[in-house]
C-alpha positions as CSV (number, residue, x, y, z in Angstrom):
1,X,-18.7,21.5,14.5
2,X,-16.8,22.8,11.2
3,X,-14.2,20.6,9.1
4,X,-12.0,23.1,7.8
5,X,-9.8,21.1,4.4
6,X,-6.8,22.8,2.7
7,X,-5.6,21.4,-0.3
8,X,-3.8,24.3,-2.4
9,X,-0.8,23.7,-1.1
10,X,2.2,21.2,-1.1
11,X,0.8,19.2,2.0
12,X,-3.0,19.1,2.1
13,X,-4.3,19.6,6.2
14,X,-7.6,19.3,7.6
15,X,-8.6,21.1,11.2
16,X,-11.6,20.2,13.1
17,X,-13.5,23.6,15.3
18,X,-16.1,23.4,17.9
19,X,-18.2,26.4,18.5
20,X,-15.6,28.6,16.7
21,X,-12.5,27.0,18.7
22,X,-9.6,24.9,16.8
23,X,-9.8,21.9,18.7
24,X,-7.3,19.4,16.1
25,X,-5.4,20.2,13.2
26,X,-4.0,17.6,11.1
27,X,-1.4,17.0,7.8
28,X,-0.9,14.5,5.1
29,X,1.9,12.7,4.1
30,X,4.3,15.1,2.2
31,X,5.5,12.4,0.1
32,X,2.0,11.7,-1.4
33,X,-0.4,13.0,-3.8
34,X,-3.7,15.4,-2.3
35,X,-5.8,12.1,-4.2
36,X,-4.4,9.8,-2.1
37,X,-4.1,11.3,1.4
38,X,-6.8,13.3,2.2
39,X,-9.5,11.4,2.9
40,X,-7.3,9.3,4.9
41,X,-6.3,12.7,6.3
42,X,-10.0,13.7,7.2
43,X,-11.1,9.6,8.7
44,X,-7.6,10.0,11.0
45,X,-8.9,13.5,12.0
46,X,-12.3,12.5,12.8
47,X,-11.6,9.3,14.2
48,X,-9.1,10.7,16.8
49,X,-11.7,13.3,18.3
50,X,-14.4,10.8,18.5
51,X,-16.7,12.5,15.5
52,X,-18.4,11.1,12.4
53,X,-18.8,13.0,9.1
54,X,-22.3,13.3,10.0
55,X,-21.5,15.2,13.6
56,X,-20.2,18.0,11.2
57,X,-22.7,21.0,10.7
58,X,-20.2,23.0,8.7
59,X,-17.7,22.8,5.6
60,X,-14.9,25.0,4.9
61,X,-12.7,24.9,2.0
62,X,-9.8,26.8,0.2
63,X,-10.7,27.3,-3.4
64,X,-7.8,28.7,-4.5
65,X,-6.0,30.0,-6.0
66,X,-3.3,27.8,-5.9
67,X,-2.1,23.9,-7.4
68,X,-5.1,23.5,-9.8
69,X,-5.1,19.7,-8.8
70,X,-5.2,20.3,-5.5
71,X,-8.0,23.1,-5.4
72,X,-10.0,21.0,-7.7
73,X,-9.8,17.9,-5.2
74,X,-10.2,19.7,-2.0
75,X,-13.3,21.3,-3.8
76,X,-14.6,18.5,-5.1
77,X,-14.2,16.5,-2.4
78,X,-16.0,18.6,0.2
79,X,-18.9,19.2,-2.5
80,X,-19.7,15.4,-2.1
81,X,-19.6,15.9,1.6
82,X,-21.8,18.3,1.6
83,X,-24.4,17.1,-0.6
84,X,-23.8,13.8,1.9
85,X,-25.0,14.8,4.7
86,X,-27.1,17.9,4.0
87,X,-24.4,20.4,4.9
88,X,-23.6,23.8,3.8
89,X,-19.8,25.2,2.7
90,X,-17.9,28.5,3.4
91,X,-15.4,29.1,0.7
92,X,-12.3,31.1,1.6
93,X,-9.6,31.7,-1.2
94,X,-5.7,31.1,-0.6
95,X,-4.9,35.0,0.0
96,X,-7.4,35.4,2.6
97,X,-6.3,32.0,4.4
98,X,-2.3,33.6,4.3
99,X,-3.6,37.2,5.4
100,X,-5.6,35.0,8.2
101,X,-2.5,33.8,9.9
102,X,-0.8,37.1,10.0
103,X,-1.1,38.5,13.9
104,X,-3.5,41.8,14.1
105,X,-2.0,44.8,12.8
106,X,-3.1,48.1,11.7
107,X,-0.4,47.7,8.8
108,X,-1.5,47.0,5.2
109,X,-1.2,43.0,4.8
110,X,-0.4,42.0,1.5
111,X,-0.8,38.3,0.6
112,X,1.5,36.8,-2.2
113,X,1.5,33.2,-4.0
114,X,4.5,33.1,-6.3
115,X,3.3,31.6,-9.9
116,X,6.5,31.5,-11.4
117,X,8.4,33.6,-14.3
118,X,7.8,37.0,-12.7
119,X,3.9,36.3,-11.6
120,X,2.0,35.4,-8.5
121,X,-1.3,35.5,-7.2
122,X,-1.8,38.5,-4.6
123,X,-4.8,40.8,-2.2
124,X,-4.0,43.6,0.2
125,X,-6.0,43.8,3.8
126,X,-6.0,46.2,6.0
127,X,-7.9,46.8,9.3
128,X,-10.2,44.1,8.5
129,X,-10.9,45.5,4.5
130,X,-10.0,43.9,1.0
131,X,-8.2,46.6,-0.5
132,X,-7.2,44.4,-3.5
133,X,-9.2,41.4,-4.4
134,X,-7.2,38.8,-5.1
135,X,-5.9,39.1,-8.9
136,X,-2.8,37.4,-10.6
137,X,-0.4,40.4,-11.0
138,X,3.5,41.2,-12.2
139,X,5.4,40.8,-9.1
140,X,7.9,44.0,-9.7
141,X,5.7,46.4,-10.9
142,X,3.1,44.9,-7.9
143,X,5.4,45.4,-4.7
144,X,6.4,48.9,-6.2
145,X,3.1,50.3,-5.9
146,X,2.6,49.0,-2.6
147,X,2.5,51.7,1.0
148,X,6.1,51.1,2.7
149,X,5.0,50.1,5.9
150,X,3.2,46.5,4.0
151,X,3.4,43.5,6.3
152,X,4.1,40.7,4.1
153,X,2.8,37.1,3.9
154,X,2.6,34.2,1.6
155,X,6.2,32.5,-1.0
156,X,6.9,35.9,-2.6
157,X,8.8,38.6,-1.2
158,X,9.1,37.5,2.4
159,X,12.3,35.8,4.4
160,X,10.0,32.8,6.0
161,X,7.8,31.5,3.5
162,X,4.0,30.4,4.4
163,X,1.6,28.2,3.0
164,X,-1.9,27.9,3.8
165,X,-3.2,25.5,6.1
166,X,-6.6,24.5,6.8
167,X,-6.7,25.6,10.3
168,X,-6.4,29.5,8.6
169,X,-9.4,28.3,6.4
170,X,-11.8,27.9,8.9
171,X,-10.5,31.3,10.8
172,X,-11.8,32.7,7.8
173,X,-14.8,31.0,7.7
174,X,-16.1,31.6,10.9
175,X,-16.2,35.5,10.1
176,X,-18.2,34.5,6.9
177,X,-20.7,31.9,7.7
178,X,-23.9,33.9,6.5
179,X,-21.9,33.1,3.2
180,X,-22.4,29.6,3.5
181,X,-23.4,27.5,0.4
182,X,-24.8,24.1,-1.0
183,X,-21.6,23.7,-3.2
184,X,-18.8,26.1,-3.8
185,X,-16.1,26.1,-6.8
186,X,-12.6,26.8,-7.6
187,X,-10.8,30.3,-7.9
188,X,-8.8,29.7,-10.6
189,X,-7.6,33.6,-11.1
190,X,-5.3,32.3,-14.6
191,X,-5.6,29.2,-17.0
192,X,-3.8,25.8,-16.2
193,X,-0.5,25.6,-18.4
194,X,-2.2,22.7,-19.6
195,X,-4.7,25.4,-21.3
196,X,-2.2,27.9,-21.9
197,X,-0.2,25.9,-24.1
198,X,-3.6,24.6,-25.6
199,X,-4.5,28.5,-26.5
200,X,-0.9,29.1,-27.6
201,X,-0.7,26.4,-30.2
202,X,-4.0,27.3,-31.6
203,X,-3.1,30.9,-32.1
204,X,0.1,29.1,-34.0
205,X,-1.9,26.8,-36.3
């Protein structure tokens, strides 16, 4: 069995697969902090499909990029879990998770997180290929470049906005798990504002 955790987004959710089938899917309370909730979140889960941490052969977790609290609790969390029980961990980042949900197409699939003032996060798929890793880019300059017939997933750009959710994750994951590891850790594709601010104030002094 695989426990699939998302945690980059607004709502953290946590999905449960047996031999490569989404058999539960579950989200946390909106109203409450990714600290608080998901391991809650992941007992409720468990609990409701008769299965114990230790019936779980298989981690999946979205490392970003994303809320840099939430990737670093979702990671951290399912580190510990890992190490737990003896377990190994498929990482799949944010823009893989979006392009995930997206139905097949032969159309390029571009996959956009918007990070504010003019930025976001963004990778372009097609036919099964990374044609753009994921890299934080200039929104404007980014769509112009793109082919015309794009399919378009993600906060940016798009008339239905989409978030990733763990069920997505472990899509992603079961295509990659000869990549399995012992521990895994964060995409972060651009410093915190925390650090930015940090770097800016230096360069002042």
């Amino acid at each position: 069995m695989m426990l699939a955790i998302d945690t980059t987004a607004a709502v953290a959710t946590a999905a449960l697969f047996r031999d490569g089938m989404l058999i539960a899917e579950r989200e946390a309370d909106a109203g409450k902090k990714h600290a608080e909730t998901l391991l809650p979140l992941i007992d409720d889960l468990l609990e409701e499909n008769g299965v114990t941490i230790h019936n779980i052969d298989l981690f999946a977790v979205d490392i970003g990029p994303g809320s840099f609290t939430g990737v670093r609790i979702g990671v951290s969390l399912v580190n510990a879990l890992a190490f737990a029980t003896g377990k190994r961990i498929v990482a799949v980042d944010s823009l893989a998770t979006l392009a995930q949900s997206v139905e097949k197409t032969e159309q390029p699939v571009c996959a956009m997180i918007d990070a504010r003032n003019g930025n976001a996060y963004a990778a372009l798929y097609q036919a099964g290929n990374t044609l753009i890793e994921p890299c934080p880019i200039k929104t404007e300059s980014f769509l112009a470049d793109l082919p015309q017939d794009t399919v378009f997933v993600g906060d940016v750009n798009v008339q239905n906005k989409t978030y990733p959710r763990a069920r997505f994750v472990g899509f992603a994951a079961i295509a990659r798990q000869m990549c399995a590891k012992e521990e895994v850790e964060p995409l972060y594709l651009r410093a915190s504002q925390a650090e930015r601010l940090k770097r800016e104030s230096g360069e002042q002094a």
